[in-house]
C-alpha positions in Angstrom: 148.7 177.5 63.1 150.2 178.0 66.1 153.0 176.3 67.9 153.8 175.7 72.1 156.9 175.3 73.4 158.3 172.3 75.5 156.4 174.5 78.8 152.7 175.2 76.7 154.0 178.7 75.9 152.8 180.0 72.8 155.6 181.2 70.2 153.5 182.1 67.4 153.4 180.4 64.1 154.4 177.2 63.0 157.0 176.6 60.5 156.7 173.5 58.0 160.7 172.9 58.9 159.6 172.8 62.9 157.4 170.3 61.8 159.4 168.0 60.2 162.2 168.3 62.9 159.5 166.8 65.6 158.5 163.9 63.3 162.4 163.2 62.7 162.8 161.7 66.6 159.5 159.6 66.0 161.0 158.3 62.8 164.2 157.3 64.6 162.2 156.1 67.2 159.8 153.5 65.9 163.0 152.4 63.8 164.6 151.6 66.2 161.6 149.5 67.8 161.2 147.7 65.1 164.8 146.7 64.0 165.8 145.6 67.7 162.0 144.4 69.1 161.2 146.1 72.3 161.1 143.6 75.9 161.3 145.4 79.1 161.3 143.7 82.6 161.5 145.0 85.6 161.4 143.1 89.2 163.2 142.2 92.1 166.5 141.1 92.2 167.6 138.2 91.0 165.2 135.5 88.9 162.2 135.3 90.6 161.1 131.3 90.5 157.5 130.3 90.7 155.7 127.6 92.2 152.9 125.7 90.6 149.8 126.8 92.7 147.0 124.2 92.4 145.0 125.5 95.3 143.9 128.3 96.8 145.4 127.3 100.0 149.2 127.9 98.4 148.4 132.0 98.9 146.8 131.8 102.6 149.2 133.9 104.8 150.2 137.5 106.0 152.5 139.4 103.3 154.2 142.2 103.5 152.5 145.4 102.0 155.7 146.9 100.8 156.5 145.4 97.7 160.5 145.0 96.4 161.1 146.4 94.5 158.5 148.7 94.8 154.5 148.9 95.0 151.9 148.5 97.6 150.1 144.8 98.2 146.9 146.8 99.6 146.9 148.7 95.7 145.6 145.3 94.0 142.8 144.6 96.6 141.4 147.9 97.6 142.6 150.4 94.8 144.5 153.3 95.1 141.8 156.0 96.4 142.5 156.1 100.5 141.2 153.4 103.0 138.4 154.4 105.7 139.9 153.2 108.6 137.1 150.6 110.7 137.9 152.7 114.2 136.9 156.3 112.8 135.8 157.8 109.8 139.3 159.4 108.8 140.8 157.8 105.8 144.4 156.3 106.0 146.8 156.0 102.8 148.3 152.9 101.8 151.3 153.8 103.3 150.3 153.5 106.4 149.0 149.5 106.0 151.4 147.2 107.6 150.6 144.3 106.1 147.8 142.0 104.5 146.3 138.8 105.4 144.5 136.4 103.3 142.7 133.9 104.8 140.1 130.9 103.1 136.6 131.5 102.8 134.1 129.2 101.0 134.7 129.3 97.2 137.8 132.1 97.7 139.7 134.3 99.6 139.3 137.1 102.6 141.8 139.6 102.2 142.6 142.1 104.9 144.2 145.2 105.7 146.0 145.4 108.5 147.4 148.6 110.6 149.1 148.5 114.1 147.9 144.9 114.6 144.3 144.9 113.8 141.8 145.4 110.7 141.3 148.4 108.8 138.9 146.6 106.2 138.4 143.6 104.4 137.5 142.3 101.4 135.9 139.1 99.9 137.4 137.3 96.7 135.1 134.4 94.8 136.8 132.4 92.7 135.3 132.9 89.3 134.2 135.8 89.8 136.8 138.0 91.1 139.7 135.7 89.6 140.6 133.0 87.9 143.1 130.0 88.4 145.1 129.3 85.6 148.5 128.3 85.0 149.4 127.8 88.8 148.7 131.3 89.1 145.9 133.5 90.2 144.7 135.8 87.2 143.0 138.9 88.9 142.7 141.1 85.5 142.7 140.5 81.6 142.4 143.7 79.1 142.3 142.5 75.2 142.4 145.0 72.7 141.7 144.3 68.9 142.6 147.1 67.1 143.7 150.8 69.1 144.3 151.2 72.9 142.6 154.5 72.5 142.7 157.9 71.6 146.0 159.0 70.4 147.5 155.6 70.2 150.1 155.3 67.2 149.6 152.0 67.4 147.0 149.5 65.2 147.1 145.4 66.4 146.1 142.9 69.1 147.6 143.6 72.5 147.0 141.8 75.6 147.5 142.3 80.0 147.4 139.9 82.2 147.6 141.2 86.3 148.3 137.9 88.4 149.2 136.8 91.4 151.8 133.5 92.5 153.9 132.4 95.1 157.9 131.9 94.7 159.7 129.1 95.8 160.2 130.2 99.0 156.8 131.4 100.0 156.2 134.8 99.0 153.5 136.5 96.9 154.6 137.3 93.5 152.2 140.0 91.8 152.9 139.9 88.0 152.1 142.3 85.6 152.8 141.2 81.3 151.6 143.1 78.6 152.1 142.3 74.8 151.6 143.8 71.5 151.7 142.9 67.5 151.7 146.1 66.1 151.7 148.4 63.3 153.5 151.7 64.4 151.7 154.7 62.1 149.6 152.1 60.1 152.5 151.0 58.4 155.4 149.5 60.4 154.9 145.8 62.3 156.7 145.7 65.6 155.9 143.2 69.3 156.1 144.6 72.6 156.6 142.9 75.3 156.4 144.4 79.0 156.5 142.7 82.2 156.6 143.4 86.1 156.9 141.4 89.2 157.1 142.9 92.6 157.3 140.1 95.5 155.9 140.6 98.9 157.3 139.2 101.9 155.4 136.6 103.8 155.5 137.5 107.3 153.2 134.8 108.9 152.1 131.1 108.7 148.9 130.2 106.2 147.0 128.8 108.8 144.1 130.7 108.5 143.1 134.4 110.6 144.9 135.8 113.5 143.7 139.3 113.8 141.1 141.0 114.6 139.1 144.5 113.4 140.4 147.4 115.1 137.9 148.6 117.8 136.3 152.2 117.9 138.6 154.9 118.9 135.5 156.8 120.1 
């Protein structure tokens, strides 16, 4: 059998002691997991305090698009592949969004992306179908596994992610990210993961309703 090195170089033949010595830091490893439970968090600084949304009309408003501490509003609405911008047929990264408006529409929500004061694109959200209100915040995605996450997961148990969406005390739009596991590392060990993520996106302008316009033809 042959064996790569830590750049996919091939160094010949595997010995059963090279083996061993690369299960010894998954060993230590899942161990460690276990004996101390694993809970990351990462966010913005300081706690970040939610308020109870009961209504759609709690999220109307113009946000920032750059998240803090990182991550791009425009990412959850449109995806990550590049936008086509309304005034040509170039596409424009999410880098270059300014910010995002969303604005009421019957049963949901008008989302828009906005660049140098006018429309890139826009997208419609129906409650029900696109999300889901629960909890005084807006659920956008739920992934439930049973068993494995895949191939190559270690991992056997029920895990769960919830991608959401809330506003903070103060007004801004919270986009929350939690993930958990019950787990049995290598079919044997039992450990729980938990994950979460919040980024919080400035708002910018009032809630009352649309204030821009799509971008006109460059042509």
């Amino acid at each position: 059998m042959e064996c790569l090195d830590h750049f996919g170089t091939h160094t010949g033949e595997c010995h059963e002691y090279g083996q061993i010595e690369m299960r010894l830091p998954v060993a230590v490893i899942t161990l460690f997991v276990v004996f101390s439970g694993c809970a990351y968090h990462r966010g913005p600084e300081g706690e970040v305090h939610f308020a109870r949304v009961t209504e759609l009309q709690a999220v109307y408003g113009i946000f920032e698009n750059e998240g803090d501490p990182s991550g791009k509003l425009s990412h959850t609405f449109f995806g990550y592949e590049p936008i086509q911008d309304n005034r040509s047929e170039l596409d424009i990264t999410h880098d270059e969004i300014d910010i995002i408006e969303i604005s009421p529409i019957e049963k949901g929500l008008l989302v828009k992306a906005i660049k140098g004061g006018c429309v890139v694109t826009e997208k419609e959200l129906l409650l029900e179908r696109d999300f889901k209100l629960e909890d005084g915040k807006l659920v956008i995605e739920t992934d439930t596994h049973l068993l494995t996450r895949g191939a190559g997961d270690i991992t056997v148990g029920p895990s769960t992610s919830k991608t959401m969406l809330g506003i903070d005390v103060e007004g801004n739009l919270i986009w929350k990210r939690q993930d958990y596991a019950a787990v049995l590392v290598g079919f044997v060990i039992p450990a729980f993961i938990s994950d979460i993520v919040e980024l919080r996106f400035a708002r910018v302008g009032a809630d009352e309703g649309t204030t821009y316009g799509r971008c006109e033809s460059e042509e």
